[in-house]
NUGU-532719 format. One record per residue (C-alpha): residue number from 1; residue in three letters; x, y, z. Coordinates in pm, whole numbers, padded with zeros to 5 digits. Layout:
N
 resi resn      u      v      w
  NUM  ALA      X      Y      Z
...
//
This chain:
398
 resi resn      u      v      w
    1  UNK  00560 -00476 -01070
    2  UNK  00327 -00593 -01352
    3  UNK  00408 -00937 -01552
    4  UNK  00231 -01073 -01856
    5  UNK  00153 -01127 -02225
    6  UNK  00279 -00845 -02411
    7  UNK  00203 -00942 -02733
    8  UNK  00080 -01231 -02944
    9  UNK  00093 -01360 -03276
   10  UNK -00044 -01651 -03467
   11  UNK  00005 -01932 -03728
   12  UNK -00215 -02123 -03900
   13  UNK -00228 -02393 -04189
   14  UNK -00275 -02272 -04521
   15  UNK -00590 -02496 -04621
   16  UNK -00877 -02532 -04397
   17  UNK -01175 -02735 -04434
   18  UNK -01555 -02651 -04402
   19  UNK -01744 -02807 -04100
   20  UNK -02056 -02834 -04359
   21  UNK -01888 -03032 -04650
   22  UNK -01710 -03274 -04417
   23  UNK -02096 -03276 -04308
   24  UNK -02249 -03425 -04588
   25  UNK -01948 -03640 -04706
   26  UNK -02034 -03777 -04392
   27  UNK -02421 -03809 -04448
   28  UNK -02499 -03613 -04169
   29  UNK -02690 -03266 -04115
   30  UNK -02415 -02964 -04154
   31  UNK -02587 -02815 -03796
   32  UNK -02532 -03113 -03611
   33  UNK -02137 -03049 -03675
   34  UNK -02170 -02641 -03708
   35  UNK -02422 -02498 -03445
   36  UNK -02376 -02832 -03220
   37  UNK -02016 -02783 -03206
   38  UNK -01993 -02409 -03277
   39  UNK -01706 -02445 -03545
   40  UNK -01756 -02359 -03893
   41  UNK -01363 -02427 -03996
   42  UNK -01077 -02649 -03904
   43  UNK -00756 -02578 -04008
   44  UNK -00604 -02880 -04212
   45  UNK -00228 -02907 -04150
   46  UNK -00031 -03041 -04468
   47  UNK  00266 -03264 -04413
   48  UNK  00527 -02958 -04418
   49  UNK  00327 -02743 -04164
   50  UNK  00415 -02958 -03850
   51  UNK  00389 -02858 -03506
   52  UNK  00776 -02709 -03526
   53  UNK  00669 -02501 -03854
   54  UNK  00361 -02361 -03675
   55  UNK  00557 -02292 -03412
   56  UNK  00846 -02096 -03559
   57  UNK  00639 -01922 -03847
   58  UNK  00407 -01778 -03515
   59  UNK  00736 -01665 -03350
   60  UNK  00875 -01527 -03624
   61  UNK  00561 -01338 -03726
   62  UNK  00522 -01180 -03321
   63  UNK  00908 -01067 -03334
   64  UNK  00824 -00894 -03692
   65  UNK  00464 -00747 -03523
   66  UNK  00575 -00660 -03186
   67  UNK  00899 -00484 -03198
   68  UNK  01059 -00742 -03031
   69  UNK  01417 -00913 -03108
   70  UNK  01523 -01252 -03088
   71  UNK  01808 -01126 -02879
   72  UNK  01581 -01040 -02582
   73  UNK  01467 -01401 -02507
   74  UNK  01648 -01541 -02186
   75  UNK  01337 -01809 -02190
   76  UNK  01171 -02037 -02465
   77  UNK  00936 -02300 -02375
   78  UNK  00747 -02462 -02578
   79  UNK  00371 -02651 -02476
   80  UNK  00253 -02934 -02707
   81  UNK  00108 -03223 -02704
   82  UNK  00205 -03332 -03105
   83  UNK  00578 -03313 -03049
   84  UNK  00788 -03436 -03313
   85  UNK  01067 -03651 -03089
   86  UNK  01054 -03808 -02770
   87  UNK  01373 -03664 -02649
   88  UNK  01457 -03326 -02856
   89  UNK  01248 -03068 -02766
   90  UNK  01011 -02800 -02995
   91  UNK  01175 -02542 -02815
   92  UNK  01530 -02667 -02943
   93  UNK  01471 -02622 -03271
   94  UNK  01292 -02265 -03230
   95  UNK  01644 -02204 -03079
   96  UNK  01824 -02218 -03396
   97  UNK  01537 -02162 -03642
   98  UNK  01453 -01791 -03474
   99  UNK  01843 -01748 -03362
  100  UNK  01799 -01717 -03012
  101  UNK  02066 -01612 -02724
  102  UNK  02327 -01912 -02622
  103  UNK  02224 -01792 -02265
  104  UNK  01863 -01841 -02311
  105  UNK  01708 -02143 -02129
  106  UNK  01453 -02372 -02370
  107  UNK  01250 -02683 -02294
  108  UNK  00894 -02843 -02365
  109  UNK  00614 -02873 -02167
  110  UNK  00350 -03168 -02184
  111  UNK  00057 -03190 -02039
  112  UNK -00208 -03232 -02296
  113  UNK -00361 -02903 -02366
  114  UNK -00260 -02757 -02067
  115  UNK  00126 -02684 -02178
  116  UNK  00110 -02363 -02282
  117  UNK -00043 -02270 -01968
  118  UNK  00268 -02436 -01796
  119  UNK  00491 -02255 -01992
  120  UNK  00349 -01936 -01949
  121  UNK  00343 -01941 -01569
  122  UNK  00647 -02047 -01547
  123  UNK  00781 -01789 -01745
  124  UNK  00596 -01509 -01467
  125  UNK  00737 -01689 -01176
  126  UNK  01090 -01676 -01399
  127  UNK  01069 -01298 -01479
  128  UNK  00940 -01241 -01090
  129  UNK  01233 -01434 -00953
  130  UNK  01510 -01220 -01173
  131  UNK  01324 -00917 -01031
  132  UNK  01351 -01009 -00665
  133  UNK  01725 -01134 -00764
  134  UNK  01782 -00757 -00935
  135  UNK  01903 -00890 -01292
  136  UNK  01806 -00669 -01573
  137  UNK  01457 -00729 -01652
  138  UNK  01400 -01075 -01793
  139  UNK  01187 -01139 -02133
  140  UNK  01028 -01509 -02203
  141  UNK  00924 -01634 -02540
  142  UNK  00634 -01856 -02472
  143  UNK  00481 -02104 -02795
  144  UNK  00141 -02295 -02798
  145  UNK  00173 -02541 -03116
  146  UNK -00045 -02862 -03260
  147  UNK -00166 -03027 -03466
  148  UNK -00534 -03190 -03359
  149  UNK -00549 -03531 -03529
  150  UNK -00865 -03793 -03525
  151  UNK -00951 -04089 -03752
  152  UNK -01094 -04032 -04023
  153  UNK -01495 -04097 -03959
  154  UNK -01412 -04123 -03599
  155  UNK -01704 -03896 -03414
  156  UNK -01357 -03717 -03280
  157  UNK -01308 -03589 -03683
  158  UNK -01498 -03290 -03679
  159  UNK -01299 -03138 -03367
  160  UNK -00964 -03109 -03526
  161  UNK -00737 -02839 -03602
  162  UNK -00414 -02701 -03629
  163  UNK -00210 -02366 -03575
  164  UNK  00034 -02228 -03351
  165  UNK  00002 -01907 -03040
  166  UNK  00390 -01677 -02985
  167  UNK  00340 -01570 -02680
  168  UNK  00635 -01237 -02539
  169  UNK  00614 -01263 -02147
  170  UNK  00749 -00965 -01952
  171  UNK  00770 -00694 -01712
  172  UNK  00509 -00438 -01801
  173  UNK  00306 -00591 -02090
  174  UNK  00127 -00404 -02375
  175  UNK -00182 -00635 -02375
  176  UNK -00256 -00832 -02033
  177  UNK -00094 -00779 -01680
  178  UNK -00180 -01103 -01495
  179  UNK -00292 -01112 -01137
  180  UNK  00034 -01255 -00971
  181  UNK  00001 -01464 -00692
  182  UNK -00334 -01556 -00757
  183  UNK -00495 -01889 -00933
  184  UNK -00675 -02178 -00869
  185  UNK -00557 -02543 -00922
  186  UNK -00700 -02914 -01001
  187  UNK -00598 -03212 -01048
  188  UNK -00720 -03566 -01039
  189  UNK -00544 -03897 -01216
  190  UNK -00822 -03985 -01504
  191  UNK -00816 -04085 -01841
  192  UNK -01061 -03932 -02063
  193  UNK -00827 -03844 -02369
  194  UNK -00489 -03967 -02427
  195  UNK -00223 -04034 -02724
  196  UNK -00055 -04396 -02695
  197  UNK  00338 -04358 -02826
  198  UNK  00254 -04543 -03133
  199  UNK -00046 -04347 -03229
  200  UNK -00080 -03950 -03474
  201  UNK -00425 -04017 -03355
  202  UNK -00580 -03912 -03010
  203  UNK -00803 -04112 -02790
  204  UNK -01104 -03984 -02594
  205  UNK -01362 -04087 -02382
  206  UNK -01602 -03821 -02521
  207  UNK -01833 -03781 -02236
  208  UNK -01619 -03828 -01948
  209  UNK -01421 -03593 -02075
  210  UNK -01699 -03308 -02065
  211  UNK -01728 -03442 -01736
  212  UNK -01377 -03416 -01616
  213  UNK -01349 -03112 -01795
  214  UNK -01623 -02952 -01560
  215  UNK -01519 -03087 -01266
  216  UNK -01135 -02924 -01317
  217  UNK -01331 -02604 -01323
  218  UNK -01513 -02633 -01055
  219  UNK -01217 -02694 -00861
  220  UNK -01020 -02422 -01053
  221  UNK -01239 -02193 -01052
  222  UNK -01338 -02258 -00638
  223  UNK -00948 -02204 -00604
  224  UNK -00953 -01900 -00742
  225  UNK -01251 -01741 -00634
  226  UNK -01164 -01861 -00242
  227  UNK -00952 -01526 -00157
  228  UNK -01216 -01274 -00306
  229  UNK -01554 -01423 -00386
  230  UNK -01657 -01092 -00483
  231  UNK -01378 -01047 -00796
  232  UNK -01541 -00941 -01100
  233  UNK -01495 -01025 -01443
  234  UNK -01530 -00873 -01750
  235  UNK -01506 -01160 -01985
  236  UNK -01400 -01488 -01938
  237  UNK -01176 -01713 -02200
  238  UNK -01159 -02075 -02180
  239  UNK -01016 -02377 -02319
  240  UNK -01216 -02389 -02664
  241  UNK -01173 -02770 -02780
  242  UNK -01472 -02662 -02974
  243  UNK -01704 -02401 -02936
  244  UNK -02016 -02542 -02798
  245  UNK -01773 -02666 -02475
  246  UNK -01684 -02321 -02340
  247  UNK -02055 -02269 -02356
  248  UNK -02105 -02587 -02112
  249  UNK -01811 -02406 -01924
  250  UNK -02005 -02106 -01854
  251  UNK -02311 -02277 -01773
  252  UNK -02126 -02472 -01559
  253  UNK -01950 -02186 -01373
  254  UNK -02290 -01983 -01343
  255  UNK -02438 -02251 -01215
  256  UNK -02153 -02255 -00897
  257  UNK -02206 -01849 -00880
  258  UNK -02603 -01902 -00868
  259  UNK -02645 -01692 -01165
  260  UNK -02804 -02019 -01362
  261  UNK -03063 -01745 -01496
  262  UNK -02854 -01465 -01666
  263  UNK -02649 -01776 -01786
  264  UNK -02700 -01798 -02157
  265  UNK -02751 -01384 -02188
  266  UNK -02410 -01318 -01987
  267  UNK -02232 -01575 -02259
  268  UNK -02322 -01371 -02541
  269  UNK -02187 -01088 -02361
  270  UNK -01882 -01227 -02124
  271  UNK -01754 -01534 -02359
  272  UNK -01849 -01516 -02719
  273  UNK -01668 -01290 -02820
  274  UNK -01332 -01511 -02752
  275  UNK -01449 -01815 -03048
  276  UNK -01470 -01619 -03332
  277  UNK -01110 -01713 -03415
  278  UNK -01166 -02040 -03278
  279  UNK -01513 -02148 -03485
  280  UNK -01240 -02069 -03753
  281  UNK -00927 -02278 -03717
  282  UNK -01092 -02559 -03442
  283  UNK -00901 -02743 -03221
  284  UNK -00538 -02636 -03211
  285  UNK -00531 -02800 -02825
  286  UNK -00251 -02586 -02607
  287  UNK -00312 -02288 -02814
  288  UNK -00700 -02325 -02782
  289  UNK -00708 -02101 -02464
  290  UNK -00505 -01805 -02613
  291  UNK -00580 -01862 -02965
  292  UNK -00965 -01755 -02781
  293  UNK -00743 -01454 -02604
  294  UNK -00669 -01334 -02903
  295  UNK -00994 -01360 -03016
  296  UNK -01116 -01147 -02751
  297  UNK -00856 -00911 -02756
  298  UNK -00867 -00895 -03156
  299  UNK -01269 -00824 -03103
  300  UNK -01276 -00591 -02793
  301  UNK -00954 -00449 -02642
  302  UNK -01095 -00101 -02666
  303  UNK -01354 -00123 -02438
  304  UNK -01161 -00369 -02220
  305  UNK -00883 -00157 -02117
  306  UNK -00836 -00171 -01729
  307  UNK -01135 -00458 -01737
  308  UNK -01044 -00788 -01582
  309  UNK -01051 -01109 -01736
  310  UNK -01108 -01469 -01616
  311  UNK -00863 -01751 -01811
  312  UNK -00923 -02079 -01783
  313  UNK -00698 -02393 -01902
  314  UNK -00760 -02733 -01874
  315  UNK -00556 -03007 -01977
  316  UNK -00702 -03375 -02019
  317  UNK -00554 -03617 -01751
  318  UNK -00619 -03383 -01564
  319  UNK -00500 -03051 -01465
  320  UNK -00666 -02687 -01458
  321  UNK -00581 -02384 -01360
  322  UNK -00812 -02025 -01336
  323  UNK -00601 -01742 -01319
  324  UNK -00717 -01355 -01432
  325  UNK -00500 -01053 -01573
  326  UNK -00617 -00686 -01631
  327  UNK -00616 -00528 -02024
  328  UNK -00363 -00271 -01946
  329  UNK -00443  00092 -02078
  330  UNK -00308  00087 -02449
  331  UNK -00361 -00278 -02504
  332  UNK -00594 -00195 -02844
  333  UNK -00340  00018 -02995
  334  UNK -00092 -00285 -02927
  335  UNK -00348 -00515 -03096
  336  UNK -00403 -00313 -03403
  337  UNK  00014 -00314 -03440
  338  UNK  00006 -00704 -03407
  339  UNK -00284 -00796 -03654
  340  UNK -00370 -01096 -03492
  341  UNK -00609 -01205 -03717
  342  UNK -00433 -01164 -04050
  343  UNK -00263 -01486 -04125
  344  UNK -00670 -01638 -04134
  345  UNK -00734 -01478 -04459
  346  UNK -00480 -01586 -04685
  347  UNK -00619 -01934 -04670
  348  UNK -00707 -02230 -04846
  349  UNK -01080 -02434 -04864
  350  UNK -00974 -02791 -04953
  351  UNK -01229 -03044 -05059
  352  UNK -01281 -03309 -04830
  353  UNK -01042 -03573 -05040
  354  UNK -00811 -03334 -05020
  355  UNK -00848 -03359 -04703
  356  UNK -00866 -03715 -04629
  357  UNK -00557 -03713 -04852
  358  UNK -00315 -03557 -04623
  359  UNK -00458 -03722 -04275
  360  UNK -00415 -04057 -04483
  361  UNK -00017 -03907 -04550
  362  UNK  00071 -03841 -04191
  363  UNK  00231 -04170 -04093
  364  UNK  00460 -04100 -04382
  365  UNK  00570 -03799 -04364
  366  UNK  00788 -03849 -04090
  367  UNK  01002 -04077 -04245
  368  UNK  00952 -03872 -04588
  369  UNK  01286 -03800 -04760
  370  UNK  01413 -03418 -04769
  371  UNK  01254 -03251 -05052
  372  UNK  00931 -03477 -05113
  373  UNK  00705 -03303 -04888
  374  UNK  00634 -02966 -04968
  375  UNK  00443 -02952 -05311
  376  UNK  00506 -02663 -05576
  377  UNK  00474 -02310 -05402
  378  UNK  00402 -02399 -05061
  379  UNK  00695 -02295 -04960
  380  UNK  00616 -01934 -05007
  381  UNK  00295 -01939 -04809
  382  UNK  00532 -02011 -04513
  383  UNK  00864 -01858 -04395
  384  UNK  00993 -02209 -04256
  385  UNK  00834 -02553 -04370
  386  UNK  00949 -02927 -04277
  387  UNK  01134 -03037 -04530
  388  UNK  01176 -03434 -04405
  389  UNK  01382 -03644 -04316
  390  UNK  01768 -03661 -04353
  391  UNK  02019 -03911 -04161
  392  UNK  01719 -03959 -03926
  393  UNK  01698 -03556 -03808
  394  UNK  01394 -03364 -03894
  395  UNK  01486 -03098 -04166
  396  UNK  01353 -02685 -04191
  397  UNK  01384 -02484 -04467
  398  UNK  01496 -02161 -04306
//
């Protein structure tokens, strides 16, 4: 039996910001935040595209790309680290936004950027389980949303972002079958990066992050490769923060394999080819890993079909995991059907006020009375926008 992503669809903010004007509003060379962090966008999330919006307008967008119905979904979980309530869950309101089963089961996962990765393998052990119970076959909607957030002038500014992954888990997938049974955990108790309950804005130890970072994959990637040293991979996707870190990543794992030589030539080849999408929407932290999955896929399913791949996820505080999955035959045909790359183009460039505008709005808007949010015509760049607030619940236009 074969379990996995079947297909995938994503959402994005409408305006997006250039890595070389925030640059020089900043008085500082446009390479050092371009090439030195390999991202030339980040998506800029306006008050009525929060995490929930992102979320829904991705799911909606993979039911209308994939074939798939609402009515399938026995599963919906949803991994963020920007949620919108400390008690009601993402996943909730997907439930009624997207009209989900009464049956189906929904809940958030947190931990930092690694709750996508949560949800996703716990959807496979969910759908495995119903198999070796023999229910009819089980399908899992899994959802990567957030919005990236750092002061403004704050050295974390230039690795923001914002967007949302869908994610359709099942029994024989379209795009990647993943290698059940197999992946390689770490964990350690740090604090490198971290969101205190009355902050929008993150917190990071910038370097001991890289470190920690590097470490978990070490131990992740030692996990994995225990069983069958000898496993090869095609490609490797991992958790793009920015750019310039996966390429530390695959030095870093190289360097455990004793290829340090071929390092920087087997990047171009083996990893690249996952942050194109990524060097164009930045950080969008659960969804970086499989926002760079689609990347790949969107870039090279053709010639990847039967090929395995390497995933990596690592969420700060810490947790990793390595896990792999094979392209199935047919996966580029699937691919072209889902356009995964279309909602990019029918964006936005803001200036940087514009910009600083709307990070300098965020505190409001969640107390921001229904109908004073979305400006003139933004609602139609968006199935589903966050309206405000009403009686003290959150409000969607549907």
């Amino acid at each position: 039996m074969r379990i996995g992503i079947d297909a995938m669809a994503l959402a994005v903010p409408r305006g997006y910001l250039e890595l070389a004007d925030l640059a020089e509003a900043r008085g500082v060379a446009a390479g050092k935040f371009v090439e030195g962090l390999g991202v030339r966008r980040m998506a800029v999330a306006a008050a009525h595209e929060d995490p929930v919006a992102l979320a829904a307008n991705a799911a909606r967008r993979l039911f209308a790309r994939s074939g798939r119905s609402p009515s399938e979904i026995g599963l919906c979980v949803v991994g963020t680290e920007t949620a919108v309530d400390h008690s009601k869950p993402i996943a909730a309101y997907l439930h009624g936004l997207l009209g989900l089963p009464e049956r189906c089961r929904v809940f958030e996962a947190k931990h930092a950027c690694f709750g996508g990765t949560a949800g996703l393998l716990g959807a496979v052990d969910w759908i495995a389980a119903g198999a070796l119970a023999g229910s009819s076959p089980r399908v899992a909607l899994v959802v990567c949303t957030d919005v990236a957030r750092y002061g403004i002038g704050t050295p974390g500014e230039p690795t923001q972002g914002a967007g949302a992954v869908a994610m359709i888990v099942s029994a024989e997938p379209r795009l990647v079958a993943l290698d059940l049974g197999r992946s390689g955990s770490f964990a350690r108790d740090v604090h490198d990066f971290w969101r205190p309950l009355d902050r929008k804005e993150a917190l990071v130890d910038g370097h001991y992050s890289v470190a920690c970072y590097l470490d978990a994959l070490a131990g992740a990637f030692g996990a994995w490769r225990e069983p069958a040293p000898s496993t090869e991979l095609a490609r490797t996707c991992y958790h793009v923060p920015y750019g310039k870190m996966a390429k530390k990543a695959h030095r870093h794992r190289c360097a455990i394999e004793g290829r340090e030589a071929e390092a920087d030539a087997s990047f171009e080849r083996e990893v690249a080819p996952s942050l194109v999408l990524p060097s164009l929407v930045g950080n969008v932290y659960t969804g970086s890993l499989y926002l760079a999955l689609a990347s790949l896929l969107d870039g090279e399913a053709r010639i990847l079909e039967g090929e395995r791949i390497g995933l990596f996820s690592y969420g700060s505080g810490c947790t990793a995991e390595f896990f792999s999955g094979v392209v199935v035959a047919g996966a580029a045909r699937t691919v072209e059907e889902l356009a995964l790359a279309a909602p990019l183009a029918d964006r936005a460039r803001l200036t940087v006020a514009e910009y600083e505008a709307i990070r300098r709005a965020d505190e409001a808007a969640d107390r921001a009375p229904v109908g004073t949010l979305v400006p003139p015509g933004a609602a139609l760049a968006q199935t589903i926008s966050y309206l405000g607030v009403e009686d003290g619940k959150r409000i969607y236009s549907n």
